[in-house]
HTML snippet that shows the backbone in 3Dmol.js (N, CA, C, O; Angstrom):
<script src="https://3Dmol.org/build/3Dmol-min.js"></script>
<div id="view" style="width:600px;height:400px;position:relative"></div>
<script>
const pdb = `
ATOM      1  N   UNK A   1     -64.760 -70.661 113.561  1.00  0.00           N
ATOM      2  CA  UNK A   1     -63.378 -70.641 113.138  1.00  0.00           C
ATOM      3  C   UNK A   1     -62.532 -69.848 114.117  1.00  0.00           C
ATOM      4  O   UNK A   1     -61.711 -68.968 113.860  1.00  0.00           O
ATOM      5  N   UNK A   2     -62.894 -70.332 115.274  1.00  0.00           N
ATOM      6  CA  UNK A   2     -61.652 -69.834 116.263  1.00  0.00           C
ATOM      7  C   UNK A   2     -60.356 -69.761 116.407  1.00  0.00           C
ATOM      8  O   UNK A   2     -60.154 -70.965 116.567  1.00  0.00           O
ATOM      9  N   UNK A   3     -59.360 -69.301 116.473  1.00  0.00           N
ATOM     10  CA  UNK A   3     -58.162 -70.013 116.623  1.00  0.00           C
ATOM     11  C   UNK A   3     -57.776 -70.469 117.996  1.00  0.00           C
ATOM     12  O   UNK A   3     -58.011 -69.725 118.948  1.00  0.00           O
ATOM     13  N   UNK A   4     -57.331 -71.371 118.135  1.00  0.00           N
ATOM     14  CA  UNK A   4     -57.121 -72.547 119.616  1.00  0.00           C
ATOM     15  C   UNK A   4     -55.911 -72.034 120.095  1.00  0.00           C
ATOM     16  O   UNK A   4     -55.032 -72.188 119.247  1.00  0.00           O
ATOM     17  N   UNK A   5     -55.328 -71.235 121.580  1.00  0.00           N
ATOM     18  CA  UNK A   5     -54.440 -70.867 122.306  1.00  0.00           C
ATOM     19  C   UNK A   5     -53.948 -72.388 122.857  1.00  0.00           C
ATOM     20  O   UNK A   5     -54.744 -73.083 123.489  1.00  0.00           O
ATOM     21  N   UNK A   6     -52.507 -72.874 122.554  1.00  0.00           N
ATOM     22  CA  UNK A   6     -52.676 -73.816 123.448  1.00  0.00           C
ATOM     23  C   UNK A   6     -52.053 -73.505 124.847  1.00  0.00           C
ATOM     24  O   UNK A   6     -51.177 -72.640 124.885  1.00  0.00           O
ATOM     25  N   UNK A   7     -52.441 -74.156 126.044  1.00  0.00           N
ATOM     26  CA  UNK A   7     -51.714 -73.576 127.288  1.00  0.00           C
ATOM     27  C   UNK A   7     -50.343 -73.827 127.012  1.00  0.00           C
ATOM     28  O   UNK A   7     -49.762 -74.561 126.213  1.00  0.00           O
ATOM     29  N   UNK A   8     -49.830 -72.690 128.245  1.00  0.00           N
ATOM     30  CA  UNK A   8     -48.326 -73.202 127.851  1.00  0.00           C
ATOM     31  C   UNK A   8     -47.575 -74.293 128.890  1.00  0.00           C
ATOM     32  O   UNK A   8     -47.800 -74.241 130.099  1.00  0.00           O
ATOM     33  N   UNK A   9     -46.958 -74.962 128.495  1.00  0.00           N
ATOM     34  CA  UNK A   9     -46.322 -75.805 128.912  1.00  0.00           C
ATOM     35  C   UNK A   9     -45.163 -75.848 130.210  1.00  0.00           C
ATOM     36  O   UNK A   9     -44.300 -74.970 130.224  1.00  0.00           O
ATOM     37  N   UNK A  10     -45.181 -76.751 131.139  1.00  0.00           N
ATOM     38  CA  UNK A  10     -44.404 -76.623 132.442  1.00  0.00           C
ATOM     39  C   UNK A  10     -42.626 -75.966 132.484  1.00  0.00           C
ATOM     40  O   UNK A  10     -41.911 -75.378 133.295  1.00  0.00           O
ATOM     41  N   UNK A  11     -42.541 -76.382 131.391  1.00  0.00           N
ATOM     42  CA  UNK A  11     -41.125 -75.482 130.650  1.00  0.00           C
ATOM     43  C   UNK A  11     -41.274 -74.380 130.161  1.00  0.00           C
ATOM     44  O   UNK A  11     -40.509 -73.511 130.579  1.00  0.00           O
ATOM     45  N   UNK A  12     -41.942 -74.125 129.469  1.00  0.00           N
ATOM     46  CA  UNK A  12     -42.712 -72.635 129.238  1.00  0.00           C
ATOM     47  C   UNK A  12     -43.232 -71.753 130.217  1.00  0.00           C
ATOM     48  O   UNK A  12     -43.755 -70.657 130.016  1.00  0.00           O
ATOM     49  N   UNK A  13     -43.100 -72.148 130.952  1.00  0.00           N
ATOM     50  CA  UNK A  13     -43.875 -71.604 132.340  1.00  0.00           C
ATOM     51  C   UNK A  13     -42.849 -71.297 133.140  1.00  0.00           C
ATOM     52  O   UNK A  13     -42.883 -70.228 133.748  1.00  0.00           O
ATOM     53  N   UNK A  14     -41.634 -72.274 133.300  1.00  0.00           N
ATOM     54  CA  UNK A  14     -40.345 -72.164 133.894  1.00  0.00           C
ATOM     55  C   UNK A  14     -39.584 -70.988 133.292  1.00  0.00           C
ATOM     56  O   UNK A  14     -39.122 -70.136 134.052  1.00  0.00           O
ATOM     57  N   UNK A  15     -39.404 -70.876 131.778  1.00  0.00           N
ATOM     58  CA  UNK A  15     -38.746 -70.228 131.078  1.00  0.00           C
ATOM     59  C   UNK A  15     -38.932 -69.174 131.461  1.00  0.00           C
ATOM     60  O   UNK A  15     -38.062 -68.464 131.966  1.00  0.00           O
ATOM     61  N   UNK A  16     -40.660 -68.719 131.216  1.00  0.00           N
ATOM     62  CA  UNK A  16     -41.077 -67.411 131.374  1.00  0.00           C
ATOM     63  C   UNK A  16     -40.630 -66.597 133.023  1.00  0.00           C
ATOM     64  O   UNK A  16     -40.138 -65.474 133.130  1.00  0.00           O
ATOM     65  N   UNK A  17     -40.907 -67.357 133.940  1.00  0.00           N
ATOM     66  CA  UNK A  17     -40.736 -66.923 134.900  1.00  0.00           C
ATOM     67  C   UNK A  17     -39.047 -66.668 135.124  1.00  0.00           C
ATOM     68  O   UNK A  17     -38.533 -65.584 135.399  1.00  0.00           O
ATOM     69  N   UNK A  18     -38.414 -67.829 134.951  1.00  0.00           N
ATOM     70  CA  UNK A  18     -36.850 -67.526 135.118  1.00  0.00           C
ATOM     71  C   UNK A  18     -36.654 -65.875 134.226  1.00  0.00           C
ATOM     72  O   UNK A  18     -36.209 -64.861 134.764  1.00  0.00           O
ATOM     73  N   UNK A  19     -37.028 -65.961 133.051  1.00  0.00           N
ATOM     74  CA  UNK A  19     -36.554 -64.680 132.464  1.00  0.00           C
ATOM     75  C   UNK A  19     -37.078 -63.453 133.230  1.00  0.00           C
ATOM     76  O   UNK A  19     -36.432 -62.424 133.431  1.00  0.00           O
ATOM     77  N   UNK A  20     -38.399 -63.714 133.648  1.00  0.00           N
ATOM     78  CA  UNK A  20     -38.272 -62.143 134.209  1.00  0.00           C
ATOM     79  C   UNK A  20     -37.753 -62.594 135.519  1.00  0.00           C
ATOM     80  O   UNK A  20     -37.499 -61.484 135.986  1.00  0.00           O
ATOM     81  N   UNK A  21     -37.516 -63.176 136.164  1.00  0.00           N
ATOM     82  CA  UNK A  21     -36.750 -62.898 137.647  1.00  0.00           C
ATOM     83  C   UNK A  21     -35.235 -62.263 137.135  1.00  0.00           C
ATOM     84  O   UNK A  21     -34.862 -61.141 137.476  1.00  0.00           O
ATOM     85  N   UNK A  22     -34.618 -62.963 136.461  1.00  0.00           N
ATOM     86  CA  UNK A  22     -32.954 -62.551 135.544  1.00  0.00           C
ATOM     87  C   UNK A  22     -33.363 -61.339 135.335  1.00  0.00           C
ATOM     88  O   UNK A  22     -32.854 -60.623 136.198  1.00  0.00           O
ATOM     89  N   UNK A  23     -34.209 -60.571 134.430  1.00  0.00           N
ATOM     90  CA  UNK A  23     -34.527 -59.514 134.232  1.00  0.00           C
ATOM     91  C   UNK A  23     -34.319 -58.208 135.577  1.00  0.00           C
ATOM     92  O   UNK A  23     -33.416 -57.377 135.676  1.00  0.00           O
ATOM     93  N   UNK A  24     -35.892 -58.506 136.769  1.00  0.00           N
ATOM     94  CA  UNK A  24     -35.569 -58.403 137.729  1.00  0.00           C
ATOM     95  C   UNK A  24     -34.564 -57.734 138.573  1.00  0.00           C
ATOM     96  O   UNK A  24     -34.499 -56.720 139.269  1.00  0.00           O
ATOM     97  N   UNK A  25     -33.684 -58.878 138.168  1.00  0.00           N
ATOM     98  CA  UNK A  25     -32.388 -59.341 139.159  1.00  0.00           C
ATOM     99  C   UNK A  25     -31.446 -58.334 138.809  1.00  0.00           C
ATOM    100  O   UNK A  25     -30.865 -57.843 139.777  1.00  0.00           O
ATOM    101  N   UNK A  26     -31.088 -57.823 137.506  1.00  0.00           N
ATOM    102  CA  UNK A  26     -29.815 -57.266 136.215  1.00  0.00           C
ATOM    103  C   UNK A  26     -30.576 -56.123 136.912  1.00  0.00           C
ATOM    104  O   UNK A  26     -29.900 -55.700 137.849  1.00  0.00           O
ATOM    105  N   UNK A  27     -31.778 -55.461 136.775  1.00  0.00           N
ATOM    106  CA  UNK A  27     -31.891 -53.853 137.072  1.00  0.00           C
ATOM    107  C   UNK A  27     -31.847 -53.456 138.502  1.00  0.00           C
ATOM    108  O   UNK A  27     -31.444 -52.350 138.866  1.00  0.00           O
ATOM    109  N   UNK A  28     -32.450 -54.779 139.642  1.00  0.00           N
ATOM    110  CA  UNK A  28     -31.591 -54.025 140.401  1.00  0.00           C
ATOM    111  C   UNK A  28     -29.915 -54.119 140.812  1.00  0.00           C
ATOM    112  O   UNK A  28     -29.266 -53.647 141.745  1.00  0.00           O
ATOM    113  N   UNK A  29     -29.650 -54.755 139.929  1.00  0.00           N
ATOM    114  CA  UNK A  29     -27.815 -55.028 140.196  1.00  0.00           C
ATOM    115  C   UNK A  29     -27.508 -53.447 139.501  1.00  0.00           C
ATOM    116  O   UNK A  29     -26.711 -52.828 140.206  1.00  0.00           O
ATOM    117  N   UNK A  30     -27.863 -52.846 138.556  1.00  0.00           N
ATOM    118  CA  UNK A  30     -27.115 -51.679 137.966  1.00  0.00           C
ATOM    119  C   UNK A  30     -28.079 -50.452 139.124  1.00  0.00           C
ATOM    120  O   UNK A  30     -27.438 -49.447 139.434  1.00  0.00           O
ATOM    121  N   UNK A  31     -28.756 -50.511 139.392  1.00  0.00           N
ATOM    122  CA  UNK A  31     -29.160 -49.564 140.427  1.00  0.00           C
ATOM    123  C   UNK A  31     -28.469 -49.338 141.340  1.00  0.00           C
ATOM    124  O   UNK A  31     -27.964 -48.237 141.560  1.00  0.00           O
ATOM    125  N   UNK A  32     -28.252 -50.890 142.404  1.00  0.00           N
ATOM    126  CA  UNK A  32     -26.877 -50.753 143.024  1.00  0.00           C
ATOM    127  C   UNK A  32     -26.064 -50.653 142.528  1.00  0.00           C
ATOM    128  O   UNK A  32     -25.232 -50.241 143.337  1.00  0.00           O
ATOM    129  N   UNK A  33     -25.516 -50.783 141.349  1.00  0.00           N
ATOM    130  CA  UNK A  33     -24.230 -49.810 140.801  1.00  0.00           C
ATOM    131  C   UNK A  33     -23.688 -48.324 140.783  1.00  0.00           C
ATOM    132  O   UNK A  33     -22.599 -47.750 140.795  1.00  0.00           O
ATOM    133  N   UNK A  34     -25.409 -47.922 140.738  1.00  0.00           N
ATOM    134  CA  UNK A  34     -25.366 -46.659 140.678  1.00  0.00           C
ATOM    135  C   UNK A  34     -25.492 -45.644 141.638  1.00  0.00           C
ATOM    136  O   UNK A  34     -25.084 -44.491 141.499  1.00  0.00           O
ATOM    137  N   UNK A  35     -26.418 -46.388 143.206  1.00  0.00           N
ATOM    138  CA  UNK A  35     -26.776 -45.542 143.708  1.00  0.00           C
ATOM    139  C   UNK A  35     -26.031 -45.838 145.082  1.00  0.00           C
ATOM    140  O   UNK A  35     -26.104 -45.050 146.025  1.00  0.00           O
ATOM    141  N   UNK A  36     -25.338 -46.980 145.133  1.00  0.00           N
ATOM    142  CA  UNK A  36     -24.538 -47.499 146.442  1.00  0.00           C
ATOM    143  C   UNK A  36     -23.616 -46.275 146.756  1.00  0.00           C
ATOM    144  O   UNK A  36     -22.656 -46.331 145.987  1.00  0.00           O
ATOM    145  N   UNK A  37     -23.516 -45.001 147.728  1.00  0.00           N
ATOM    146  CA  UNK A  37     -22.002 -45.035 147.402  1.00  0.00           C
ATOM    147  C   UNK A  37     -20.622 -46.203 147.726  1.00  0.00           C
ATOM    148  O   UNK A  37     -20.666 -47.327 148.226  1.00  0.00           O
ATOM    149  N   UNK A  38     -19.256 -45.274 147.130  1.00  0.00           N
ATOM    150  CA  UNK A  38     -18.397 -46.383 147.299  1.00  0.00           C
ATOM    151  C   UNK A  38     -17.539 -46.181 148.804  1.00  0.00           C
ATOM    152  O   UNK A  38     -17.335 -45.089 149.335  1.00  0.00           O
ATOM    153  N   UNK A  39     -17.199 -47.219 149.219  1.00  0.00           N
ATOM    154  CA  UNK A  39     -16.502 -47.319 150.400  1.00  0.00           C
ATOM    155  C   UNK A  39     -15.344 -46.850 150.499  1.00  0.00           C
ATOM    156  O   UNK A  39     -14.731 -46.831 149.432  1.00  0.00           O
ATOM    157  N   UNK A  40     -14.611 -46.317 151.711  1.00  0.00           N
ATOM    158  CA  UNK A  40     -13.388 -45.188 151.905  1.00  0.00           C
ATOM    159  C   UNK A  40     -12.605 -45.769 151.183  1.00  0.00           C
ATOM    160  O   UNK A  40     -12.554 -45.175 150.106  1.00  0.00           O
ATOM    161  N   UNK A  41     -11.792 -46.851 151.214  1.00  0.00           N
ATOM    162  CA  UNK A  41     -10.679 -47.353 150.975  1.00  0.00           C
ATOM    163  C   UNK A  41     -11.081 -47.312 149.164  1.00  0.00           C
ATOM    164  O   UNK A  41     -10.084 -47.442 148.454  1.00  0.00           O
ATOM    165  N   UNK A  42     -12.059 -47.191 148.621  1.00  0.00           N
ATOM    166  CA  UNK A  42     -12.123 -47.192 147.280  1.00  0.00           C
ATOM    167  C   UNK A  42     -11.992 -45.594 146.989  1.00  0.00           C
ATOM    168  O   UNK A  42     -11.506 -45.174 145.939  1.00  0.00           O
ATOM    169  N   UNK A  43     -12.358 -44.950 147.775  1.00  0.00           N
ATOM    170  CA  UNK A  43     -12.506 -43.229 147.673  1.00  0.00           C
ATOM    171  C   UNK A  43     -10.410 -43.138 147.549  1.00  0.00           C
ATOM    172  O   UNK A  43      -9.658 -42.560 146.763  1.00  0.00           O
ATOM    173  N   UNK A  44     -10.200 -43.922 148.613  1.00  0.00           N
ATOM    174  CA  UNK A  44      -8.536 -43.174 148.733  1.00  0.00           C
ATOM    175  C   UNK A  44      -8.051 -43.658 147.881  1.00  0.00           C
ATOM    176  O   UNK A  44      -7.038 -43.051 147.534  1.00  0.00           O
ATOM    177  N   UNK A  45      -8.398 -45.018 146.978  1.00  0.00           N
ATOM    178  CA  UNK A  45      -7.397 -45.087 145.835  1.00  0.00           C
ATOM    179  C   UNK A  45      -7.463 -44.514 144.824  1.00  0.00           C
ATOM    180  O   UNK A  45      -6.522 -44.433 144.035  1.00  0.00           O
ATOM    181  N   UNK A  46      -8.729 -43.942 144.633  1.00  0.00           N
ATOM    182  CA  UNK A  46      -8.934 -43.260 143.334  1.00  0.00           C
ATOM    183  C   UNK A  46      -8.067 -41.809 143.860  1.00  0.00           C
ATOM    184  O   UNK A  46      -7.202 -41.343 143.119  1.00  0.00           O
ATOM    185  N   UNK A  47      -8.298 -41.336 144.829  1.00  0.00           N
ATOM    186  CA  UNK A  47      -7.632 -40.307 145.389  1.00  0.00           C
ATOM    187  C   UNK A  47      -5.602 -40.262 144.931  1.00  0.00           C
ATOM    188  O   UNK A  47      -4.756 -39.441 144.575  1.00  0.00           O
ATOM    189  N   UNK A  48      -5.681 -41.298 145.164  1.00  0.00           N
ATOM    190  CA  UNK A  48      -4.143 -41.650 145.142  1.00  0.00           C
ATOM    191  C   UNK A  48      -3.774 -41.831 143.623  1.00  0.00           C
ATOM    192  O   UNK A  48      -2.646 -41.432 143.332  1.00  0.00           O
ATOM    193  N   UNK A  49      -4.697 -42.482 142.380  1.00  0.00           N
ATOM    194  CA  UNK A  49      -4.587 -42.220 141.201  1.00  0.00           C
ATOM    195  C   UNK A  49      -4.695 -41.668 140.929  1.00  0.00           C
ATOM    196  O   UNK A  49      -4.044 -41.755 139.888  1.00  0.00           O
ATOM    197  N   UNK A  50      -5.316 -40.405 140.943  1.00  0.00           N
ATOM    198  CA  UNK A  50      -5.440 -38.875 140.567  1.00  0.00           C
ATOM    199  C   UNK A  50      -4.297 -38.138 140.783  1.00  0.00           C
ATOM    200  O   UNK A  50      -3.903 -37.484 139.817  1.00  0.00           O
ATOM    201  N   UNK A  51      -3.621 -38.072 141.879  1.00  0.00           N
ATOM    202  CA  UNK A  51      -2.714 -37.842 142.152  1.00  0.00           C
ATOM    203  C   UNK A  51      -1.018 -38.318 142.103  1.00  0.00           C
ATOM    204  O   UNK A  51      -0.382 -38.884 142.992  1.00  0.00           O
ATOM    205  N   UNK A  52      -0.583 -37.906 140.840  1.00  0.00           N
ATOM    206  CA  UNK A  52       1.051 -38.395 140.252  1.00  0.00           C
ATOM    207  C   UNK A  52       1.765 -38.299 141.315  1.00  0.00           C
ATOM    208  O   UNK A  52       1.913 -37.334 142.065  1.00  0.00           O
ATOM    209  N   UNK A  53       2.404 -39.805 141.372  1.00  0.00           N
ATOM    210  CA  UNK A  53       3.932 -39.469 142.300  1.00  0.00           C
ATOM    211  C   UNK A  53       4.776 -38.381 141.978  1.00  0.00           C
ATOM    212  O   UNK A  53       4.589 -37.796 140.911  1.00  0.00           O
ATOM    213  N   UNK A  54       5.587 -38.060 142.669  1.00  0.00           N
ATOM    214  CA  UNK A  54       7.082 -37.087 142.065  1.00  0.00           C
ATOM    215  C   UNK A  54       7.771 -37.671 141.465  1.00  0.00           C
ATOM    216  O   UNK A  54       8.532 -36.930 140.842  1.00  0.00           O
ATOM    217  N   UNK A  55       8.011 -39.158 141.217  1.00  0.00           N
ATOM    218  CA  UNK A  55       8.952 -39.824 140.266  1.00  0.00           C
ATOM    219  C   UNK A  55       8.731 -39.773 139.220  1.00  0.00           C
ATOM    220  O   UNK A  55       9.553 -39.669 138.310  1.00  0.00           O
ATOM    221  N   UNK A  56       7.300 -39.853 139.115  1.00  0.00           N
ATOM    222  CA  UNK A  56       6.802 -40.172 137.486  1.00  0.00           C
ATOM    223  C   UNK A  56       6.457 -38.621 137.334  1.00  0.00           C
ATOM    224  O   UNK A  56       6.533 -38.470 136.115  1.00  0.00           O
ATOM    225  N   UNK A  57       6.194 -37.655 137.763  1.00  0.00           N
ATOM    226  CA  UNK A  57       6.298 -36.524 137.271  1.00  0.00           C
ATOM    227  C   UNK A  57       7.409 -35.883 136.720  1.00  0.00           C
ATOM    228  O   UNK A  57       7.421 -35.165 135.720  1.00  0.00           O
ATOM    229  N   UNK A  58       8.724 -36.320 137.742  1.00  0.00           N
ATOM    230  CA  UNK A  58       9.853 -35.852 136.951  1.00  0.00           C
ATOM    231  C   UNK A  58      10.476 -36.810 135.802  1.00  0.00           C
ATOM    232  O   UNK A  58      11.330 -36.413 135.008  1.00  0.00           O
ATOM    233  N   UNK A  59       9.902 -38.221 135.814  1.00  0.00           N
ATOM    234  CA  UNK A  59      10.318 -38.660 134.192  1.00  0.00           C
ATOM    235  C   UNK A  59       9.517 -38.503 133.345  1.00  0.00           C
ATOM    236  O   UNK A  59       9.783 -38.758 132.170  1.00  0.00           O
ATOM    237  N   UNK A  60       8.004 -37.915 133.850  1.00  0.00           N
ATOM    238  CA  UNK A  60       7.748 -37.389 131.745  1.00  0.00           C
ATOM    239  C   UNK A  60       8.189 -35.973 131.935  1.00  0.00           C
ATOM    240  O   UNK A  60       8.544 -35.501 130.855  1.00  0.00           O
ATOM    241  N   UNK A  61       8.249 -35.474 132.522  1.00  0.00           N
ATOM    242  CA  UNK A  61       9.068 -34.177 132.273  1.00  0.00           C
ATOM    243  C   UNK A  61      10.169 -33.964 131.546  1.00  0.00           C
ATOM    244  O   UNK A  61      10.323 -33.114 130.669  1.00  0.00           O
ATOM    245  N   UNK A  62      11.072 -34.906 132.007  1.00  0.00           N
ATOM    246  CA  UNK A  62      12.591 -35.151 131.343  1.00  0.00           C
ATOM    247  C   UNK A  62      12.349 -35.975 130.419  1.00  0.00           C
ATOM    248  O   UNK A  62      13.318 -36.164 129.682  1.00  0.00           O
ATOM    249  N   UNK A  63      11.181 -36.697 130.100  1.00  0.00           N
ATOM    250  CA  UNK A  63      11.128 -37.350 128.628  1.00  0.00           C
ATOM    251  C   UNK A  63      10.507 -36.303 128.069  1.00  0.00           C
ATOM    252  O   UNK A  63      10.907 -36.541 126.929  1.00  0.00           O
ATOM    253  N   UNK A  64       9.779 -35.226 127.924  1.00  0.00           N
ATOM    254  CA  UNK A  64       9.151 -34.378 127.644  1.00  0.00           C
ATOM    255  C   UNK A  64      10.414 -33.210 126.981  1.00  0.00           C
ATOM    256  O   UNK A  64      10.302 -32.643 125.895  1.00  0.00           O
ATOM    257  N   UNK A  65      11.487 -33.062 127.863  1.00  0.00           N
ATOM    258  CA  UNK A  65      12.756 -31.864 127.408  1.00  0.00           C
ATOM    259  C   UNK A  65      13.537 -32.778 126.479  1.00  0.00           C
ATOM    260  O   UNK A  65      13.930 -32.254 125.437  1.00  0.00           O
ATOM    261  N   UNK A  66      13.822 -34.041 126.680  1.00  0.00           N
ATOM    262  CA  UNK A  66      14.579 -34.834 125.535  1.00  0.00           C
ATOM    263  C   UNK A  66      14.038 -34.610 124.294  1.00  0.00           C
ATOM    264  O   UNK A  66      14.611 -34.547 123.206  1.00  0.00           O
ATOM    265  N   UNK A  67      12.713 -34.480 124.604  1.00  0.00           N
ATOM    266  CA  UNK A  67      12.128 -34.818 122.529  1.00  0.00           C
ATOM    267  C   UNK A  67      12.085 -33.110 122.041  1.00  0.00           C
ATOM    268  O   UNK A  67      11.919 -32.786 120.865  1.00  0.00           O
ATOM    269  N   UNK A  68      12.220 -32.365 122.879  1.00  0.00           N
ATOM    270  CA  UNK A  68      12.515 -31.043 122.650  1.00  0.00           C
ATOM    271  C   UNK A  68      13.602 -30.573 122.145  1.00  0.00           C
ATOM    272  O   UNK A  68      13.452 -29.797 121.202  1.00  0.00           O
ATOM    273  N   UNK A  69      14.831 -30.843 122.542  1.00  0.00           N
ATOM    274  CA  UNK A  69      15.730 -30.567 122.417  1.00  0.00           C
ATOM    275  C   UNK A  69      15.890 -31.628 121.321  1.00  0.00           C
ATOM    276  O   UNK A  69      16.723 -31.197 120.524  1.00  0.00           O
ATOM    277  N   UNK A  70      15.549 -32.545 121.037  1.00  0.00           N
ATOM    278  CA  UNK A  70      15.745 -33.820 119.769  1.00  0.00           C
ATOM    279  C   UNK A  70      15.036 -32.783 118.390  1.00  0.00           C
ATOM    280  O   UNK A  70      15.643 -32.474 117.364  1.00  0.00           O
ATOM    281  N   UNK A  71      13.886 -32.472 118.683  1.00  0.00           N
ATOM    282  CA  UNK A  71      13.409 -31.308 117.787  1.00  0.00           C
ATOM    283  C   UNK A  71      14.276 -30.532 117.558  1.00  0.00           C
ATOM    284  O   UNK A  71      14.699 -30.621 116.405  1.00  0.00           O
ATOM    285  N   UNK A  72      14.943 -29.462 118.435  1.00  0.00           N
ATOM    286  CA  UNK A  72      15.669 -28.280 117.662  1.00  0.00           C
ATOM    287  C   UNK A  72      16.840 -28.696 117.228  1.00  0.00           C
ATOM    288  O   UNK A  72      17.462 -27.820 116.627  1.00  0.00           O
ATOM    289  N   UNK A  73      17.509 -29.996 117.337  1.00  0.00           N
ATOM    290  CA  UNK A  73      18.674 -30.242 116.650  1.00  0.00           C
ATOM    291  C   UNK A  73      18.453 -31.266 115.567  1.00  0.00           C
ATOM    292  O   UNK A  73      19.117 -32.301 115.519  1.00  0.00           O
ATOM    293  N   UNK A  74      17.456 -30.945 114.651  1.00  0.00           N
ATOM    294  CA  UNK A  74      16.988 -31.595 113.587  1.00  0.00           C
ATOM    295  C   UNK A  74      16.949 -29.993 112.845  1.00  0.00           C
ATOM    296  O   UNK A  74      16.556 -29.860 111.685  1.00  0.00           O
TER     297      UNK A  74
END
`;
const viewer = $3Dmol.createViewer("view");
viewer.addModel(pdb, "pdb");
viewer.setStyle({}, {cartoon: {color: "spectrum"}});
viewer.zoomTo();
viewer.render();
</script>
């Protein structure tokens, strides 16, 4: 009373293999995500988003004294 394995099939065989190559494939894509560094021109924009213009510093500022002064004359 054995139980009978049946082989697996040429699609089954395809399946299996496609999934682990995809598999594979996804860990080293987040590795290089992680361990690439990033290139200058990506370094200076983040550089440049970190860093507020003077325009937009002086309009939340002055939106910042409007709601102030809207406060004490309530």
């Amino acid at each position: 009373m054995a139980i009978e394995i049946e082989e697996p099939t040429l699609f089954e065989n395809i399946l299996q293999y496609g999934l682990f190559a995809a598999a594979i494939f996804q860990i080293i894509c987040i590795m290089a995500a992680i361990f690439i560094p990033k290139s200058e021109s990506e370094q200076d924009n983040e550089e440049e988003l970190k860093q507020p213009s003077n325009a937009a510093t002086s309009s939340q500022t002055s939106r910042l004294k409007t709601k102030k002064e809207k406060k004490k004359n309530r």
